[in-house]
C-alpha positions in Angstrom: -10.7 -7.3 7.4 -11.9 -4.6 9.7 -12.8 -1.4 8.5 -10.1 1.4 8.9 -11.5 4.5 9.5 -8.6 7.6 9.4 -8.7 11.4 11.2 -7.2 13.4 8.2 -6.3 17.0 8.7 -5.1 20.0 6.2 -4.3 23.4 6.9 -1.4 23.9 3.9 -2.9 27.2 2.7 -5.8 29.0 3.8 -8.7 25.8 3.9 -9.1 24.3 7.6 -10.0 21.1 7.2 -10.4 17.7 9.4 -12.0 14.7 8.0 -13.0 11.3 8.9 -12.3 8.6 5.5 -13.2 4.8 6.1 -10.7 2.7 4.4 -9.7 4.9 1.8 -12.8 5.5 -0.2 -15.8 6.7 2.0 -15.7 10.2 4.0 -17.8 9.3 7.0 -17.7 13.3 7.7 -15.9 16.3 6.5 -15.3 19.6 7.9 -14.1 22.8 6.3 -13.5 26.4 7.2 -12.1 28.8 4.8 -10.4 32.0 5.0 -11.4 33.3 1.5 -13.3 36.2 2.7 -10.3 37.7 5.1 -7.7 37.2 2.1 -9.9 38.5 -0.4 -9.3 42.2 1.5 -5.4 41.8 0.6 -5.9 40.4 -3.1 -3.9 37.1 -1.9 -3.6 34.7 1.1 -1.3 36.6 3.7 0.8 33.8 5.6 1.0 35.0 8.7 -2.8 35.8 8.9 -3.8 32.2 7.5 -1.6 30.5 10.4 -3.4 32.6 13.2 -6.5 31.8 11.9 -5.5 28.0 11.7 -5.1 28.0 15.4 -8.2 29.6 16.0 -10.1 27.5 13.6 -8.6 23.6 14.8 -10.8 23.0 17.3 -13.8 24.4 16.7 -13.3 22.5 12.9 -12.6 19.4 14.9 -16.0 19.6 17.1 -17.8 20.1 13.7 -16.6 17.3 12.4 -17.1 14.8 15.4 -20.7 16.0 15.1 -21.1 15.1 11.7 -20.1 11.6 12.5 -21.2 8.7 14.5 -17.5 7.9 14.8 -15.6 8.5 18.2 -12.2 9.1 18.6 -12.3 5.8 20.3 -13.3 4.5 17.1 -10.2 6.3 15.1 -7.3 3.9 14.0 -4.9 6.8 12.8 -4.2 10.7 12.6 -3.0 11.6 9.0 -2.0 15.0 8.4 -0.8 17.4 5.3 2.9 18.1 5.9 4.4 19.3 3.0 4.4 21.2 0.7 2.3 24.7 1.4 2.9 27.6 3.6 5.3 27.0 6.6 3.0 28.4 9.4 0.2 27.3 7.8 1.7 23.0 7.6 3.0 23.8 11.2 0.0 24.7 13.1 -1.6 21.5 11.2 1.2 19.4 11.7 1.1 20.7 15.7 -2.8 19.8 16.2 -2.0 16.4 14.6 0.7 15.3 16.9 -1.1 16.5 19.6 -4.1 14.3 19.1 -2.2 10.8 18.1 -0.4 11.4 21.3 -3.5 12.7 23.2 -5.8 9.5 22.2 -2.5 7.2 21.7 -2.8 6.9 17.4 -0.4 6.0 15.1 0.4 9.0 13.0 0.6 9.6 8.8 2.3 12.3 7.5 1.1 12.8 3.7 2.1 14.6 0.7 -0.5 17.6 0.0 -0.1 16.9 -3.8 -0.3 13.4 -3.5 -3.5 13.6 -1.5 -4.9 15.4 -4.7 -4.4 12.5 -6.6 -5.9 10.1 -4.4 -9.1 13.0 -3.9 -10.1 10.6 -7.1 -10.0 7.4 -4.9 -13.6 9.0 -3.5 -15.3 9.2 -6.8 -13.9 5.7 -8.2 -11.4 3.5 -8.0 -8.3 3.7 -8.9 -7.0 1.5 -11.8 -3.2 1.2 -12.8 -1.3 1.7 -14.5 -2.7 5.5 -14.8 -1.6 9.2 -15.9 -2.5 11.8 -13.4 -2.2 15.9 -14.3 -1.6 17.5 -11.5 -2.9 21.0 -11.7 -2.5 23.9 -9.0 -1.4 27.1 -8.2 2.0 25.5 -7.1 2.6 23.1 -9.2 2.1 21.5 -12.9 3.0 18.4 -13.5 2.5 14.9 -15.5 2.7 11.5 -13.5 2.7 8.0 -14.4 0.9 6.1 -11.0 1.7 2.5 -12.0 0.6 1.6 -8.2 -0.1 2.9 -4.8 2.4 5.7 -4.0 5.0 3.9 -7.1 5.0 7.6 -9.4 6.9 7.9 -12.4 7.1 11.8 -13.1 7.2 12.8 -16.9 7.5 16.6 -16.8 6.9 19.1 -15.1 6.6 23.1 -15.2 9.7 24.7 -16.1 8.8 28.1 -14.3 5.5 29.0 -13.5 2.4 26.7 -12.9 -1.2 26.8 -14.5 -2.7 28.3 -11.2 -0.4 31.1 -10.5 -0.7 32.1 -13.9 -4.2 32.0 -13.8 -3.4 34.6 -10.4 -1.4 36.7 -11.9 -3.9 37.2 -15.2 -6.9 38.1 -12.5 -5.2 40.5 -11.1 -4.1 42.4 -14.3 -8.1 42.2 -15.4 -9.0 43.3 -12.4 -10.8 39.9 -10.8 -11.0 39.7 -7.0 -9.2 36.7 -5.6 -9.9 33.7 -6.1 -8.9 34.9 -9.4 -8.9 31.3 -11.1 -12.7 31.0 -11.1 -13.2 34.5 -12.2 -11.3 34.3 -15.3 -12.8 30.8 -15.7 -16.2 32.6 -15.9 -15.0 35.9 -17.5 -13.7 33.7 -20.6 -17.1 32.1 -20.7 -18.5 35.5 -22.3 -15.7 35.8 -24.3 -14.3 34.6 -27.6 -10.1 33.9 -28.1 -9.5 37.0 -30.4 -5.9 37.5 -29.2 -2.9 36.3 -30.3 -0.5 35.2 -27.1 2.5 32.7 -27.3 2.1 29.2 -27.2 4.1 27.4 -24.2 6.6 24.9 -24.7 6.3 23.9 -28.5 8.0 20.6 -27.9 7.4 16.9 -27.9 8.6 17.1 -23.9 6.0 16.9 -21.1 7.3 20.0 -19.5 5.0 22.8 -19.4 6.0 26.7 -18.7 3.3 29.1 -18.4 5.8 32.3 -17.8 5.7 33.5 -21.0 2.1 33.7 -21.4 1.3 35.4 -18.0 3.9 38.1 -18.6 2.4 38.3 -22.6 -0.4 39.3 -20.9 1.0 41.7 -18.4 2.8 43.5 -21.4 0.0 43.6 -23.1 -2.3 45.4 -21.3 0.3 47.8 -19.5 1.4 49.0 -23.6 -2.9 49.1 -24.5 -3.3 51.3 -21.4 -0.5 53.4 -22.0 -2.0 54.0 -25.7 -5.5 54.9 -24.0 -6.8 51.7 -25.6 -9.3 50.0 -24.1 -8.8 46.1 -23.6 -11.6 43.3 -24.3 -11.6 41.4 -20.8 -13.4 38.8 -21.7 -12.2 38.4 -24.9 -8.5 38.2 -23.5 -9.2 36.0 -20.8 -10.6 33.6 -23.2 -8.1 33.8 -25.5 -5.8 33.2 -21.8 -7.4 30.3 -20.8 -7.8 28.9 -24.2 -4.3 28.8 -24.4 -3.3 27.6 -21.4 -5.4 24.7 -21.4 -5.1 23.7 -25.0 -1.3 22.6 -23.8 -2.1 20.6 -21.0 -4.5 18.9 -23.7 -1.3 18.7 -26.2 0.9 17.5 -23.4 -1.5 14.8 -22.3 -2.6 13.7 -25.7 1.5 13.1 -26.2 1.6 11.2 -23.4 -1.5 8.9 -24.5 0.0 8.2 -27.4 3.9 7.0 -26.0 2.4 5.1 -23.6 -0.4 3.8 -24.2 -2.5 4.0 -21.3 -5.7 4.5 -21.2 -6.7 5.8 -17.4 -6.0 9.5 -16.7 -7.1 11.2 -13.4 -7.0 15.3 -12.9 -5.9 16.5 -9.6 -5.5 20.0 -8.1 -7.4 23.2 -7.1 -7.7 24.4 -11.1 -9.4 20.8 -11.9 -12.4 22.6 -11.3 -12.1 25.2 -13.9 -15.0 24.2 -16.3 -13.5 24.5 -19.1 -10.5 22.0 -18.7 -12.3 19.4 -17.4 -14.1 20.0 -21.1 -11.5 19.6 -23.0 -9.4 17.1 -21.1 -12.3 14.9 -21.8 -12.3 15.4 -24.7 -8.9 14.1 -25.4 -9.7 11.3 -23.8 -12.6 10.6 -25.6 -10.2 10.7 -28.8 -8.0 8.0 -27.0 -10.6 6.6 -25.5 -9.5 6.7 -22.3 -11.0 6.7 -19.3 -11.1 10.0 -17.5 -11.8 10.7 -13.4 -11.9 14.2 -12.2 -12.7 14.6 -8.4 -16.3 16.3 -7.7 -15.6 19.6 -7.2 -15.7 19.5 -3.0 -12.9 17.6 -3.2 -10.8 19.6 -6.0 -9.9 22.5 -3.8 -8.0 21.9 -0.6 -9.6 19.7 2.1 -9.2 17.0 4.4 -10.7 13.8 2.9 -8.2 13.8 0.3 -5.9 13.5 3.0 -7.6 11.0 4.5 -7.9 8.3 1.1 -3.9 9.1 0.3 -3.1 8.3 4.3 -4.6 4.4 3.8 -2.3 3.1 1.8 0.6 3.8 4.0 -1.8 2.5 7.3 -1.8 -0.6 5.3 1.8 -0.8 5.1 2.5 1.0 8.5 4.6 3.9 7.4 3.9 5.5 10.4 5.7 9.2 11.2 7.5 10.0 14.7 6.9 13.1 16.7 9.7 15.0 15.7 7.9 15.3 12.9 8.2 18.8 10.7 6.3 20.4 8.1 8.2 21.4 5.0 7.4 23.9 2.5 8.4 22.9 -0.9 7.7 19.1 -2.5 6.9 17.7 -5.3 5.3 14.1 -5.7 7.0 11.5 -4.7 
């Protein structure tokens, strides 16, 4: 069989990204340009600002790539693009440059789920053995998936309000952490010790999760210590945050081991690379013994290679998309 080799591109927040992935598993080349800097200035990505800068960014991300690679578009068997979910301008200007090029250079084109493409960001590191459990893990979305085979998902809960990553948000800005505010409260509770006493999520045998509790626990709680002139331990709180928050995707995945007995489990999404879950998630593994994959962190946060692995499957099986083709902003997997 002849190797495939896909053109993958994201642009669903603020990451612009184009990537070239041979069959599925190999990134022949990979290009990404953030826009961290410019949102940093606003505490938050600002949609209209990350779609400009999409449209500035596409081509100049595409000639990077190309460079990196000794593969011509010549040599390109598909376009694969991010379509849903993220921010509408953000998908559209993607979803614009993708079309453009399968017409351009006559290529079949993939449209691909964003979270999806998380889970198959694993696909890189190793292979991918089913039946599996994959926690999904963003600033979007929270949720717990039984993968018994290429794109056949079984979901088993899900978060009931907010997810892990927008609560980690919301806690960096009350402490005071410059966006990104996940990795700063990931470091911040490094230098801490869990002191504080916050409510526990979802204290149930279900697989939901709900995190809005604890983020507005937090909120309260340092709004009533200011407004007593009491001076809050930061890192001590943010550990005692994160401590909690991961300890019930831990609970929620160690009930999931245990009803169903199997034994591969993959992480997926932007807050996979928080140190400390990846700790502790492997360690509930290592209690099941189960076998854990958690994407190297380049390919944890938003990027095009991910895209590129979760488009082969459906080249295989020629799920192609048409050029009326439209981005849409809310999804979950499947």
């Amino acid at each position: 069989m002849k190797d495939v080799y896909i053109m993958a591109i994201e642009s669903s927040c603020d990451e612009t990204s184009i990537a070239i992935v041979k069959n599925g598993i190999e990134v022949e080349a990979l290009s990404v340009s953030t826009q961290m800097k410019t949102h940093a200035v606003f505490g938050g990505v600002v949609p209209e600002i990350a779609s400009r800068m999409h449209t500035e960014n596409f081509t100049f991300v595409l000639e990077d790539c190309l460079n990196k690679s000794s593969i011509g578009m010549d040599r390109i068997d598909a376009i694969a693009v991010t379509y849903k979910p993220g921010l509408l301008g953000s998908l559209l200007v993607g979803v614009e440059f993708a079309k453009t090029l399968a017409y351009v250079y006559h290529k079949p084109l993939i449209k691909v789920n964003h979270l999806i493409g998380h889970i198959y960001a694993n696909a890189l590191e190793n292979e991918l053995k089913f039946p599996l459990l994959a926690l999904v893990v963003s600033g979007g979305h929270t949720e717990l998936v039984i993968m018994e085979d290429d794109y056949k998902f079984k979901t088993l809960g899900a978060t009931l309000d907010d997810a892990i990553g927008e609560a980690y948000d919301k806690v960096a800005r009350v402490l005071n952490i410059p966006y990104p505010g996940g990795p700063g409260v990931d470091h911040l509770a490094s230098l801490g010790k869990n002191t504080y006493q916050l409510p526990k999520p979802v204290l149930d045998e279900s697989y939901n999760f709900s995190y809005s509790g604890l983020k507005s626990s937090i909120i309260n709680l340092v709004h009533n210590e200011n407004q007593r002139g009491n001076e809050i331990n930061q890192a001590d709180l943010a550990c005692s945050f994160q401590t909690t928050a991961i300890d019930e995707l831990c609970r929620k995945l160690e009930i999931a081991l245990r009803n169903t007995g199997i034994r591969e489990v993959i992480v997926a999404g932007g807050v996979s690379a928080n140190k400390y879950l990846r700790s502790e998630i492997a360690k509930t593994c290592e209690k099941y013994k189960a076998n854990l994959s958690v994407p190297k962190l380049l390919y944890c946060t938003d990027n095009a290679a991910m895209i590129g692995a979760a488009a082969y499957p459906l080249y295989l099986k020629k799920e192609f998309a048409d050029f009326n083709l439209n981005p849409e902003s809310q999804a979950n997997i499947g």
